[in-house]
C-alpha positions as CSV (number, residue, x, y, z in Angstrom):
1,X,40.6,76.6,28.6
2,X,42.0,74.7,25.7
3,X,44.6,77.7,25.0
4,X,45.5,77.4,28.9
5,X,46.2,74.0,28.4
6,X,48.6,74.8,25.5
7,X,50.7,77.4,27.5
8,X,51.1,74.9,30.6
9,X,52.1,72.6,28.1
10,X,54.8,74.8,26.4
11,X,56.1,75.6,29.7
12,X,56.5,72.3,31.2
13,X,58.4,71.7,28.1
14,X,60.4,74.8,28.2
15,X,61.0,75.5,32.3
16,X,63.5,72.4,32.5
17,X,65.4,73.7,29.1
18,X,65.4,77.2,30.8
19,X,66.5,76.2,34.1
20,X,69.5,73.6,32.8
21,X,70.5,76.7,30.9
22,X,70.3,79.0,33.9
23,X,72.5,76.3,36.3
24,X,75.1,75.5,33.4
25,X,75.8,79.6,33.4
26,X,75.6,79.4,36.6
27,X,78.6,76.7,37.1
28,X,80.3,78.3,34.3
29,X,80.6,81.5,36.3
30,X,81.8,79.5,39.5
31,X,84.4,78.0,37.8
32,X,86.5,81.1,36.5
33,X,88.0,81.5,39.6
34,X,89.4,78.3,39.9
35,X,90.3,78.4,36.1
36,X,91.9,82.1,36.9
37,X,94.1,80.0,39.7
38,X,94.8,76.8,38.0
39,X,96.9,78.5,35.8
40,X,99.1,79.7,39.1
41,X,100.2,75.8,39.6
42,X,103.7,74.9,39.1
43,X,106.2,71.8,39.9
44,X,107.8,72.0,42.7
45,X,111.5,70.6,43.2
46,X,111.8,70.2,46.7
47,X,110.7,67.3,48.8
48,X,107.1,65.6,48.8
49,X,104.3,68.7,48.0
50,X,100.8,67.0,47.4
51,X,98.0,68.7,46.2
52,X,94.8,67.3,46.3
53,X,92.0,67.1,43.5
54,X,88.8,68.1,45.9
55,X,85.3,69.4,44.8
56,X,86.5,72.3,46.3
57,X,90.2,72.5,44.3
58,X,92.3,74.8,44.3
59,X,91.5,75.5,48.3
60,X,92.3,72.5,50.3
61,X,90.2,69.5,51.5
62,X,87.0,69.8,53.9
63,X,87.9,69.5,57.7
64,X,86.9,67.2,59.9
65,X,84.5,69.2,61.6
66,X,82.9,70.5,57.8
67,X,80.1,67.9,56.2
68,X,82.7,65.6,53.9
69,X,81.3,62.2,52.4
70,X,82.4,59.6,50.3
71,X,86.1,59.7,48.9
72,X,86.6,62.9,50.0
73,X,86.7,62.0,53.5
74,X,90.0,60.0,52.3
75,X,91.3,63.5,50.9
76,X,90.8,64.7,54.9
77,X,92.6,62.1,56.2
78,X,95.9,62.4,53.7
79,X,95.8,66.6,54.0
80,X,96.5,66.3,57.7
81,X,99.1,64.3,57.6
82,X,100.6,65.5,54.3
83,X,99.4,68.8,53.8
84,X,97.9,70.4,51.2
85,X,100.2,72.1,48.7
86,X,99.0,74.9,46.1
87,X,100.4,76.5,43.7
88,X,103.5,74.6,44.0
89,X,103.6,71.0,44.4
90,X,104.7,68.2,42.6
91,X,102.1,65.3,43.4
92,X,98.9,65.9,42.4
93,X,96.2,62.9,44.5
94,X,93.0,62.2,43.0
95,X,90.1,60.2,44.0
96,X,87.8,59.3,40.6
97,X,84.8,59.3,42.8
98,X,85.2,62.9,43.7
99,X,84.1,65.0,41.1
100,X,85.6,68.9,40.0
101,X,84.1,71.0,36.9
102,X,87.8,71.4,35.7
103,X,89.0,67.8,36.2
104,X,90.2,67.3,33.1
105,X,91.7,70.5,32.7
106,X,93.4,70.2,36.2
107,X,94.9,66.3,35.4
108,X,96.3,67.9,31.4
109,X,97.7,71.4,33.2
110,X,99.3,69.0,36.2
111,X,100.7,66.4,33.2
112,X,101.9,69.3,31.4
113,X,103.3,70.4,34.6
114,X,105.6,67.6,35.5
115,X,103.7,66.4,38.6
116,X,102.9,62.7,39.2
117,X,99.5,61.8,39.4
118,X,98.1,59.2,41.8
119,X,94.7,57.7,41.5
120,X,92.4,56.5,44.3
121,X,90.0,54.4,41.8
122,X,86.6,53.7,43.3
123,X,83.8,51.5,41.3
124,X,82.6,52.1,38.1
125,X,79.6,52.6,36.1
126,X,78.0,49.3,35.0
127,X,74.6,48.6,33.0
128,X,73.0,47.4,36.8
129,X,72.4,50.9,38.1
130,X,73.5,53.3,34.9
131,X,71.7,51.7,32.6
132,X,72.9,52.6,29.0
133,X,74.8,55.7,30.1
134,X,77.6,53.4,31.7
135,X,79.6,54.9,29.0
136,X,79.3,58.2,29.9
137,X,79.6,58.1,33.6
138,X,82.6,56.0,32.9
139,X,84.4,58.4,30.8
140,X,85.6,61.0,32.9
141,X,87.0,58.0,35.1
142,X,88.8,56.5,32.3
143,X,90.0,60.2,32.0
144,X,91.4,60.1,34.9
145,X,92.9,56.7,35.5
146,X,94.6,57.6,32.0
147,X,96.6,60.5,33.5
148,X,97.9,58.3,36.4
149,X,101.4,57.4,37.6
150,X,100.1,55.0,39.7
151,X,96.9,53.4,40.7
152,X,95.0,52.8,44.0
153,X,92.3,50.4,44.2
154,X,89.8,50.9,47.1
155,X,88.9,46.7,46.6
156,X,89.9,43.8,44.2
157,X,86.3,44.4,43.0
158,X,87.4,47.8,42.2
159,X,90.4,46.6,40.0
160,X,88.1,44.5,38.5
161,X,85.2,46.5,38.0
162,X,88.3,49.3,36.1
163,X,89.5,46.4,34.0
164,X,86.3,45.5,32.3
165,X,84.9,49.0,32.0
166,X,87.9,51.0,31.9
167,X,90.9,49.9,30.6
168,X,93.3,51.3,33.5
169,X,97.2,52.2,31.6
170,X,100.0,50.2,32.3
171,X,101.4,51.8,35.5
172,X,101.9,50.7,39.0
173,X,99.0,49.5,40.9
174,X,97.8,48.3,44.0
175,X,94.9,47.6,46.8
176,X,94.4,49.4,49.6
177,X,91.3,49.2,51.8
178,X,89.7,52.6,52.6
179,X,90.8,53.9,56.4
180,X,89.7,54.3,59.7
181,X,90.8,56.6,62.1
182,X,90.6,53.8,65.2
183,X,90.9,57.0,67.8
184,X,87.7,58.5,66.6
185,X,85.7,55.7,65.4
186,X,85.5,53.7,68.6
187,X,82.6,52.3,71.2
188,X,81.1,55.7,73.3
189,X,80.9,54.0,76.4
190,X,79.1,57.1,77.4
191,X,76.1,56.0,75.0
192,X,74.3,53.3,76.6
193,X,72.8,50.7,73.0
194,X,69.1,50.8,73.0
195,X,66.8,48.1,74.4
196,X,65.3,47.1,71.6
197,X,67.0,45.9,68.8
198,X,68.4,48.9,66.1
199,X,69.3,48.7,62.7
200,X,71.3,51.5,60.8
201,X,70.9,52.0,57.0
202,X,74.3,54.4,56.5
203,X,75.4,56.8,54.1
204,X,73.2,58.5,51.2
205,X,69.9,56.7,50.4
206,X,70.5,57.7,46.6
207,X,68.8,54.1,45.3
208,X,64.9,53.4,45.8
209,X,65.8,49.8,45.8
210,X,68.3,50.3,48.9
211,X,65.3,51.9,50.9
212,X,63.0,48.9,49.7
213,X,64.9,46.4,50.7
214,X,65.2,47.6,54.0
215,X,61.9,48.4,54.7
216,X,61.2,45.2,54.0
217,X,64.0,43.7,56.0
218,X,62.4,45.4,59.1
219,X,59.1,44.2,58.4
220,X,60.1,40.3,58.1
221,X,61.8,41.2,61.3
222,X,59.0,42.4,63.2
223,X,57.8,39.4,63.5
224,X,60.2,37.4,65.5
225,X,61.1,41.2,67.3
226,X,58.5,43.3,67.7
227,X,60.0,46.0,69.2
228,X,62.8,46.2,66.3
229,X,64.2,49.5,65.0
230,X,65.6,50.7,62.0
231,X,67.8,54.6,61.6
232,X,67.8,55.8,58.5
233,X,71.0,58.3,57.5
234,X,71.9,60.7,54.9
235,X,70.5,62.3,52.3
236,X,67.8,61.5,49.8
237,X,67.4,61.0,46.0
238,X,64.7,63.3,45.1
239,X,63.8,64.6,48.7
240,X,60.2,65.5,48.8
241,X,59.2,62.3,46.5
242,X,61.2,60.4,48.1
243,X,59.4,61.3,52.1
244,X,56.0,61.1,50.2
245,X,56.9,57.5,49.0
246,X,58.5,56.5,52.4
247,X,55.5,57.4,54.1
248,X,53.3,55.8,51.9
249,X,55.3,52.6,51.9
250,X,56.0,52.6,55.5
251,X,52.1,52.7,56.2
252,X,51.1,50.2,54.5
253,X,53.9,47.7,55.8
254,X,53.2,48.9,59.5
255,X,56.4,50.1,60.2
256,X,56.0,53.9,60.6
257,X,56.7,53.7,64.6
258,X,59.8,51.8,63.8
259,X,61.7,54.2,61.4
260,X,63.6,57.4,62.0
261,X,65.3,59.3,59.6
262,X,68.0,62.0,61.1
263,X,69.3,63.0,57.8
264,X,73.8,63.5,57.1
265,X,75.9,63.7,59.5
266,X,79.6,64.9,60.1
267,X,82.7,62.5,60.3
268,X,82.8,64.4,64.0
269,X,79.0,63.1,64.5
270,X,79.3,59.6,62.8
271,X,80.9,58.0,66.1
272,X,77.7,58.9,68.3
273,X,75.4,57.5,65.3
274,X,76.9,54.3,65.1
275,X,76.6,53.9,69.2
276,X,72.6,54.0,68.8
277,X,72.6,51.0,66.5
278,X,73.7,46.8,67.4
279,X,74.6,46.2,63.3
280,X,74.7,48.4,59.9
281,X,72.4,46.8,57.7
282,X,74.2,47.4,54.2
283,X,71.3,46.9,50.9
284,X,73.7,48.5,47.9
285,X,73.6,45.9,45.4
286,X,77.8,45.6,44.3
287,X,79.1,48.3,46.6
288,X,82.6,49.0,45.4
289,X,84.1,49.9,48.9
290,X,82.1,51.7,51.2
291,X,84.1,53.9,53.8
292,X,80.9,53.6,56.1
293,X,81.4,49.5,55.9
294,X,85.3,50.3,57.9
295,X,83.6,52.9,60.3
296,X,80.5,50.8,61.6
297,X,83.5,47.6,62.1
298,X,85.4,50.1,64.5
299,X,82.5,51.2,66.3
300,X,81.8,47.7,66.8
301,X,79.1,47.3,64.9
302,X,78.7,43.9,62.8
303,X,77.4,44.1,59.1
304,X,74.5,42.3,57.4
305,X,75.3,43.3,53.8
306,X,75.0,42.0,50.4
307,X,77.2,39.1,49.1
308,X,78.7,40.8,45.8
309,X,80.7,43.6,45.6
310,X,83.6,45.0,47.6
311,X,82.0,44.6,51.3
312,X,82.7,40.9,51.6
313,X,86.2,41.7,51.4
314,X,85.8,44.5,54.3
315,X,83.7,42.2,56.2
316,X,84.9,38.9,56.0
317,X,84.0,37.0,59.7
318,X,82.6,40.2,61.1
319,X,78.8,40.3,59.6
320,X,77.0,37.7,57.1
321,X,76.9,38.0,53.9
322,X,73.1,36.9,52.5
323,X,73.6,34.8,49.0
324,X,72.9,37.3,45.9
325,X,73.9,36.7,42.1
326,X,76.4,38.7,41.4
327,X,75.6,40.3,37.6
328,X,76.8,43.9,35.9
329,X,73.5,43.6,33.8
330,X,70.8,43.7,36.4
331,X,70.3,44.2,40.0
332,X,69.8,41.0,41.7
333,X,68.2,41.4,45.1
334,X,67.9,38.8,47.8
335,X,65.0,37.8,49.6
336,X,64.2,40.1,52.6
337,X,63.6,36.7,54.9
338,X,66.9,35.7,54.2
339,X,68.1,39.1,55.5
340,X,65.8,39.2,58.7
341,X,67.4,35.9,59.3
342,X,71.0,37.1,58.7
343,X,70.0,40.2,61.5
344,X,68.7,37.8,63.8
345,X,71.8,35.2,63.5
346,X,73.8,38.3,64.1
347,X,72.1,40.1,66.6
348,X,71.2,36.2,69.2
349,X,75.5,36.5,69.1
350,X,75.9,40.3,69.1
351,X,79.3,40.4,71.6
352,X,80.9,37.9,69.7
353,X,80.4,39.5,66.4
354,X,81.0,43.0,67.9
355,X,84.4,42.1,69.2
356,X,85.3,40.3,65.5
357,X,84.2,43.9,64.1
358,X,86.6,45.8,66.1
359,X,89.3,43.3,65.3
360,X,88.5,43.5,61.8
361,X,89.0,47.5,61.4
362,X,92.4,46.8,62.9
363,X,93.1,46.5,59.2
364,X,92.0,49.7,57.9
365,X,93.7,51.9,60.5
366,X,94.4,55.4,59.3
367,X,98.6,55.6,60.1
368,X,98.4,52.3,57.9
369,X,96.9,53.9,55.4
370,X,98.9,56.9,55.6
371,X,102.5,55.4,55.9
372,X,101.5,53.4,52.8
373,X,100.8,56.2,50.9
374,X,103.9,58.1,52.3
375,X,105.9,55.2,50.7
376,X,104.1,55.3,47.0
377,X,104.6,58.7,46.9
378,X,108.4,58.3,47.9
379,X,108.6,55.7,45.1
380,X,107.4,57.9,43.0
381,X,109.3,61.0,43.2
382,X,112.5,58.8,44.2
383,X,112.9,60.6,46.9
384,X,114.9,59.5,50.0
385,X,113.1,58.1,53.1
């Protein structure tokens, strides 16, 4: 028994060493070919060529109809109406928040190159969530706002989220909200809202707190609505803990009945989700700039949300935003009451607040978006409009 006991213990130390080792060959292998083709990109002189820095680089940007989150949905949007340009290009369009295993290879080959290098800068790392390894998330987005030509904040949180933590060069910079296409992200009159009052919780559920909070939102809730509902989206951090905990949690609050999860979604699917809720219900603590935030306005549905961050910007009249101290050191949560409240305020004037949310998107229209860009890019290249 006691020499059982030793080799469960030897391999519980060893299995996660062994596997790490196993997935970093593995990555190391999947990268050749794109090392192999990196070297294949060149400047070109003609006109405006972009090529875009996706997970997937050097092969172009996720369709619309392919499973796309996060900033790469903006990389979508820009490679239809500026195509996607490889091996010859000579504008290379990277978003920090999207991640590639030769990043910093494919920003030194593209300096070396000649090719001007935009950056769509997201949040940052800060001791709230990371913890102590805020410095190392944060330096492979230093490394790549310090290849830029010019800079693209998502929010003015975002600039100053990149100005404490990052240092950004000094180049050319400006804001611009994340888009919305306004054609696809609109009311399905064909989906009737529910009788009861619906909640959705968007995106990826990668924060336990974010789950928490809603949960307990819903449960405050219950009592002045019975019949409330909450949809849960997206993926999970840890997937099988994380089920066993919901359960768990759920039970003992009561609110089993009233939950659904229906896992991620599609940018084609997102409109139809959005129609089976009356508000987003937003818990990230200092959300940067949320794309889902611009989509759920569109659709017409208000936001109850946090008051830090980048949302309030996004929001502005279209949603309350419950009081929270803002701090980069710790996560500062508010008072579920305070955001049943906010809900209910929201939901006893639903029309009025889903017509300011429609107006509201207005602002983050994709051809906005995308002339905008057209004209940096211009700048940039001095080329001729």
């Amino acid at each position: 028994m006691i020499m059982l006991r030793k080799l469960l213990d030897y391999l519980k130390r060893r299995l996660p060493v062994f596997f790490g080792q196993v997935f970093s060959l593995r990555d190391a292998v999947k990268v050749i070919p794109a090392r192999i083709r990196l070297s294949s990109l060149r400047k070109s002189g003609l006109g405006l060529s972009v090529v875009y820095l996706g997970g997937n680089f050097p092969n172009p940007p996720a369709r619309r109809t392919e499973y796309s989150q996060g900033g790469a949905v903006k990389l979508t949007y820009l490679a239809e109406a500026l195509p996607h340009h490889f091996p010859q290009a000579n504008l290379l369009y990277a978003v920090s928040s999207v991640a590639h295993p030769l990043q910093k290879e494919i920003l030194e080959s593209a300096k070396k190159k000649g090719l001007k290098i935009v950056v769509n800068q997201n949040g940052v790392a800060f001791p709230a969530w990371a913890g102590e390894k805020y410095t190392t998330y944060n330096k492979d987005l230093k490394n790549i706002l310090d290849h830029s030509d010019y800079i693209i904040y998502q929010s003015r949180f975002c600039r100053v989220g990149a100005q404490r933590y990052l240092v950004p060069p000094d180049v050319p910079s400006e804001v611009i909200f994340n888009p919305v296409d306004l054609g696809h992200f609109s009311l399905r009159d064909n989906i009737k809202k529910p009788k009861d009052l619906t909640l959705l919780l968007g995106g990826n559920q990668y924060q336990q707190y974010r789950l928490e909070l809603a949960f307990q939102t819903l449960h405050s809730l219950l009592g002045f609505v019975p019949n409330a509902k909450l949809i849960i989206t997206g993926n999970l951090w840890r997937p099988h803990v994380t089920q066993a905990w919901a359960r768990h949690v759920m039970q003992e609050m009561g609110i089993s009945d009233h939950v659904s999860f229906i896992g991620p979604y599609t940018q084609e699917a997102a409109p139809t989700i959005y129609s089976r809720a009356h508000l987003l219900l937003h818990t990230q603590y200092a959300d940067a700039s949320p794309g889902l935030v611009a989509e759920a306005l569109a659709c017409g549905l208000p936001v109850v949300h946090l008051s830090n961050g980048g949302v309030p910007e996004l929001v502005e009249e279209a949603g309350i935003g419950v009081p929270v101290e803002h701090s980069w050191e710790k996560i500062n949560l508010p008072d579920p009451h305070k955001m049943a409240e906010a809900v209910l305020k929201v939901y006893n004037d639903i029309n009025d607040y889903s017509q300011a949310a429609r107006q509201q998107a207005q602002k983050f229209a994709l051809e906005k978006f995308v002339s905008r860009h057209k004209e940096i890019f211009s700048k940039i290249l001095e080329l001729n409009s």
